[in-house]
C-alpha positions as CSV (number, residue, x, y, z in Angstrom):
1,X,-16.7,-45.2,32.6
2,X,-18.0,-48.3,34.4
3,X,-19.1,-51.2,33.2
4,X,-23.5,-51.3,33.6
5,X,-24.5,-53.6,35.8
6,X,-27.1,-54.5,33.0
7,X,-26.7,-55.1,29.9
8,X,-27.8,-52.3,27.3
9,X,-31.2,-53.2,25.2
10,X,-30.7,-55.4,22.1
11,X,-31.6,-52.5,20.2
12,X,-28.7,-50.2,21.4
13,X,-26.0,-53.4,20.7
14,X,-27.2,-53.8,17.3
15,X,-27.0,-50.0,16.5
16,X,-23.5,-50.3,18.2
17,X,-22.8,-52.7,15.7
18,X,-23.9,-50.6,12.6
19,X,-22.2,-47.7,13.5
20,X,-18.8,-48.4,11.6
21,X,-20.4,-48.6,8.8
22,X,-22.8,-45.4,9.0
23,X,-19.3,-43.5,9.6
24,X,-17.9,-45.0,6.3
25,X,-21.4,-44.0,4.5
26,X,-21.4,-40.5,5.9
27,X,-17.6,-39.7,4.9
28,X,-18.5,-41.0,1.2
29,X,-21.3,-39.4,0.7
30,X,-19.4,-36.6,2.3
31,X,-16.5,-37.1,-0.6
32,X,-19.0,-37.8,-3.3
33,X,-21.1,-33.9,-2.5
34,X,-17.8,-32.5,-2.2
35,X,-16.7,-33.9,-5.3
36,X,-20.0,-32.7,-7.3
37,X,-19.1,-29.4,-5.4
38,X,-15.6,-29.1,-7.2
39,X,-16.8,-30.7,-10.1
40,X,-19.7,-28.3,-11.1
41,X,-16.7,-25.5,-9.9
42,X,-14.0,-26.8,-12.2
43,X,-16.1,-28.2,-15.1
44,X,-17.0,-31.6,-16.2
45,X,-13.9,-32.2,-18.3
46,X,-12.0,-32.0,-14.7
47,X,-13.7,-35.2,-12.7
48,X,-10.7,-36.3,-12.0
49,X,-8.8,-33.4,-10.6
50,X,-12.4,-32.3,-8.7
51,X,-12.2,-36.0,-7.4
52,X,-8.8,-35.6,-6.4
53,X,-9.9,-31.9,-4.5
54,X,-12.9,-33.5,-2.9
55,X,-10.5,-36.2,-1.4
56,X,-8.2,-33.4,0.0
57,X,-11.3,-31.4,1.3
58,X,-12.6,-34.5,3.1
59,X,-8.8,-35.1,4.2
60,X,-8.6,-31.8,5.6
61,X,-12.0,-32.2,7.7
62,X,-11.1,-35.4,9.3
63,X,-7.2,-33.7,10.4
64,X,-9.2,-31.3,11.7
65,X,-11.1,-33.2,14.1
């Protein structure tokens, strides 16, 4: 693709700029619902193992991609 011959609205650069950081918020609260997922599946004495399952589950989804 081209470079425009104008520059984009201010609007559009400053989303631009955000949008790192929405991907980073999306895959943890991704992990985290996945987690309470596997959690409420394996129990509450098991946060850490469900933890360790969302992770892999999250994993998985991005090698997917």
């Amino acid at each position: 693709m081209t470079t425009p011959m104008k520059p984009v609205p201010e609007f559009v650069a400053r989303w631009m700029t955000r949008v790192r950081w929405f991907r980073w918020l999306d895959a943890f609260v991704a992990w985290a619902g996945l987690w309470g997922i596997s959690a409420a599946v394996l129990g509450r004495g098991l946060a850490g193992e469900a933890a360790v399952l969302g992770l892999i589950l999250e994993g998985g989804g991005w090698v997917s991609q």
